[in-house]
N, C-alpha and C positions, 0 to 999 in steps of 0.2 A: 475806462469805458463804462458805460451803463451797466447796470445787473441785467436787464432785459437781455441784452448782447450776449453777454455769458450766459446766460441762463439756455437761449434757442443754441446757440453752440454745444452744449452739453446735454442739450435733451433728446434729441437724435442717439445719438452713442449710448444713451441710458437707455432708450426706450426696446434698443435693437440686443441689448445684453439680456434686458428684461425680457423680450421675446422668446432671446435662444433659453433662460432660462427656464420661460415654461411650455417649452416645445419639448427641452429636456427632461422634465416631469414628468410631463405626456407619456413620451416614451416609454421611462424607466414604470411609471405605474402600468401601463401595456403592454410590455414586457415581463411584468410580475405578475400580472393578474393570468397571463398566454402559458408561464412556468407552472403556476401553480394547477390552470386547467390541464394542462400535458401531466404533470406528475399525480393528480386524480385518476388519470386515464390509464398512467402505468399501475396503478395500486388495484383499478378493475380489473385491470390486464392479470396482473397478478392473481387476485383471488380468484375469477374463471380457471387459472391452473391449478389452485388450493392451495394459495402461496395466501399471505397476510402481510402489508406493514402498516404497524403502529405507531404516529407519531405524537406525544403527549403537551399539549398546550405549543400547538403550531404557530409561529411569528414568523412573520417578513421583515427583512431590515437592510440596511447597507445604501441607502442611498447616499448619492449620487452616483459613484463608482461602482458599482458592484452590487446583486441579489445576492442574497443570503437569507436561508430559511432555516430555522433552529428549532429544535427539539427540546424538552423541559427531561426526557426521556424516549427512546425507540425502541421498536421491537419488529425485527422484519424476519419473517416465516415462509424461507423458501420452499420451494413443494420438492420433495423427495432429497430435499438437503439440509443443513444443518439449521439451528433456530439462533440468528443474531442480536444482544440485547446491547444497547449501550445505556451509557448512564449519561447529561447533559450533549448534544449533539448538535455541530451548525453545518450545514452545506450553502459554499458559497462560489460562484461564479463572477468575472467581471466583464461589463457589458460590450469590451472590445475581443471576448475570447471566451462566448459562452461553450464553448467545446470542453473546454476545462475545466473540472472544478475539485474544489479543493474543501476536504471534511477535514473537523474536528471531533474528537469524542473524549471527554475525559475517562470514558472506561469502556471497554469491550470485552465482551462473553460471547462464546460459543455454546451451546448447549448441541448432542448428538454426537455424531463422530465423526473427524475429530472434534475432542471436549477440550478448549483453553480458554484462558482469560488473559486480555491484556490491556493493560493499566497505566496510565501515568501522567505526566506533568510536559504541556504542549504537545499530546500528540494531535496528528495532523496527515491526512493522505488525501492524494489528490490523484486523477485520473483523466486526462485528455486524449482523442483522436481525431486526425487531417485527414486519416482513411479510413474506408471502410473495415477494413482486414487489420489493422496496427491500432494496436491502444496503449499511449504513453502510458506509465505510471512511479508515483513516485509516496516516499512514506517519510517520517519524523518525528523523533520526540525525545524528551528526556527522562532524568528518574521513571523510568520503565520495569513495569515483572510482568514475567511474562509466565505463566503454570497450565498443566494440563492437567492437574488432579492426579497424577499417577506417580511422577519425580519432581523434586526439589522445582521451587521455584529457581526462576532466570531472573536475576537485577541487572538491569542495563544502568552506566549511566546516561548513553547515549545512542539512537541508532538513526543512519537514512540509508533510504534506499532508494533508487533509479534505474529504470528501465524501462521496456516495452515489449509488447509478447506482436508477432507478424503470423499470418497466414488465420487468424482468428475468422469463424464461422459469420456470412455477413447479415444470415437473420441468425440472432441471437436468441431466440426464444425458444421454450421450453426450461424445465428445470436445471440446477444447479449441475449434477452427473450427466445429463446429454450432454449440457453446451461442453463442456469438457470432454463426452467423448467423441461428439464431432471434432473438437479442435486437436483432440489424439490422432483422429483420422486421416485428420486434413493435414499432419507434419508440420503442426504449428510449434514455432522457437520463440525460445523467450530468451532476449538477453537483459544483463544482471551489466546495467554499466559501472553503476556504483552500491559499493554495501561496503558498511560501514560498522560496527559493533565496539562500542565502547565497557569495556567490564572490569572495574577499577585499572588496574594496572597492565590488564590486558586488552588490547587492540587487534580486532579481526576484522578484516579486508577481504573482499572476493568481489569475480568482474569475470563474466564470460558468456555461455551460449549454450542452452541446453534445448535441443527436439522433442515435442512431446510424441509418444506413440502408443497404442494400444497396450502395450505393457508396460508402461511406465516411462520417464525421461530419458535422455541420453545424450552424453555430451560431457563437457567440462566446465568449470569452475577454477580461475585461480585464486588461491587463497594467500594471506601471507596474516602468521599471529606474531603478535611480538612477544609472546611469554611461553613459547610452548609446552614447556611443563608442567605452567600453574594451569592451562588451557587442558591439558590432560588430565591432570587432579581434577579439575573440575567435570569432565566426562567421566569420570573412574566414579566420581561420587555421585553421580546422575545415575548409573548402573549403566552407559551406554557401551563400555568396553569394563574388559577384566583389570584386573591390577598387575596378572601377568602381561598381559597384552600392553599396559601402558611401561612396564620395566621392558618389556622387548620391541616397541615400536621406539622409545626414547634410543636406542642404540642405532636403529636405521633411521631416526630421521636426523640425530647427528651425523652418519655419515653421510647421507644426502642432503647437508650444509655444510661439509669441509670443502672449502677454498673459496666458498662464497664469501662476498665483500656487504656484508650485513651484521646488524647491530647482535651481541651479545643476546641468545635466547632468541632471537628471530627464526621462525624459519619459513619459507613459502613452501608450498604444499600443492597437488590438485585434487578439485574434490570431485569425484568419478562417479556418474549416472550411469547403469547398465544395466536393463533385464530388472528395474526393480527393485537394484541395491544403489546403496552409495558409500562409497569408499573414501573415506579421509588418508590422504597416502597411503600408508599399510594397514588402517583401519576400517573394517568395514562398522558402519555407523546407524545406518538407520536403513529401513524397509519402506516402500512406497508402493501400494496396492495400484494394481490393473487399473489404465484408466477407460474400461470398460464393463 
């Protein structure tokens, strides 16, 4: 057949792919330029409260599929809460499900109280909501330490986590400590679907539900480590419990594993919010201040 013949044949079908793809353009730069005026407007928003964030040599990127905006370095300065610094940082969302999105940071600092820092190799957190009141969220990463200045650093080699907190306050505004103690108020739950903690040869798991409330959480946690001893030495050497207290918990939590059908050194556990304390089976382990 003639070229002319193929040619009207095939130019219809090019011209109409060529359309959609700079209709798609359109969009996606319309979309970026609508994110980036909204996220200028949260950052005013922000400093009218006496909050600050700093983003250092700001880029857009991610076309076709997805916006994504990156940081060279940040620095976000809640008002009456802690000062967050990361070191390299991208937020990205994808254009069929901008409710979600999904951060990276090669390094995270707390400054304030609490003071930690956390560090590593792909980490990665992400945060979606379908409701007003429910906000998914979810975390990941590897070779991770995690320190607070005060006890030994934590090396992870691996950690994720998944969940979503319900009954969450539906204007969110105000600082850091209200939103929290509105959401104390409000008997906002957070469940813990997956968590995950990899620490060399030790493996800790937990999954359950805990109520926030003016005095602190409550609720459960089920845990299961597979090293429980080496899991205790290493609490004993953080100063979190005594070394009598790890020679006398190691006798009750073997007994509350006999005739269980689990691997050598396993044991599951619950880990008990109450009034402000938290309890690792017969451990009480850590204190959590009024969330008021």
């Amino acid at each position: 057949m003639p070229t002319a013949f193929w040619f009207r044949r095939l130019a219809l079908p090019f011209l109409i792919v060529l359309g959609l793809s700079g209709l798609w353009s359109a969009y996606w730069f319309y979309a970026q330029a609508q994110i980036e005026i909204e996220l200028d407007r949260e950052v005013a928003r922000l400093q009218v409260r006496g909050g600050q964030f700093v983003c250092e040599d700001r880029r857009w990127r991610g076309f076709p599929l997805r916006i994504a905006v990156s940081c060279a370095s940040s620095r976000l300065e809640l008002p009456g809460g802690p000062v967050i610094e990361t070191a390299k940082l991208e937020a990205a969302g994808y254009l069929n499900n901008l409710r979600r999105i999904v951060s990276r940071a090669d390094r995270i600092a707390v400054e304030g109280e609490p003071k930690w820092s956390f560090r590593g190799r792909n980490v990665a957190v992400s945060a979606g909501s379908k409701q007003p009141d429910r906000l998914a969220f979810s975390a990941s990463g590897e070779a991770l330490t995690l320190a607070d200045g005060r006890t030994p650093a934590i090396a992870l080699d691996r950690l994720e986590v998944e969940g979503f907190i319900e009954g969450l306050p539906r204007d969110l505004s105000g600082d850091l400590k209200a939103v929290l103690s509105q959401a104390a108020r409000l008997g906002s739950r957070l469940t813990i679907e997956t968590f995950t903690a990899q620490m060399a040869d030790v493996r800790f798991t937990a999954s359950g539900t805990v109520e926030l409330g003016p005095e602190g959480p409550t609720g459960t946690l089920f845990t299961t480590v597979s090293d429980y001893k080496g899991f205790l030495a290493d609490l004993e050497r953080r100063g979190a419990i005594s070394s009598k207290a790890v020679r006398a918990g190691s006798v009750v939590i073997g007994l509350l594993q006999s005739g269980r059908q689990q691997a050598d050194g396993e044991a599951t556990l619950a880990l008990r919010f109450h009034a402000g304390q938290v309890f690792w089976g017969p451990f009480a382990v850590a204190e959590i201040p009024p969330l008021q």
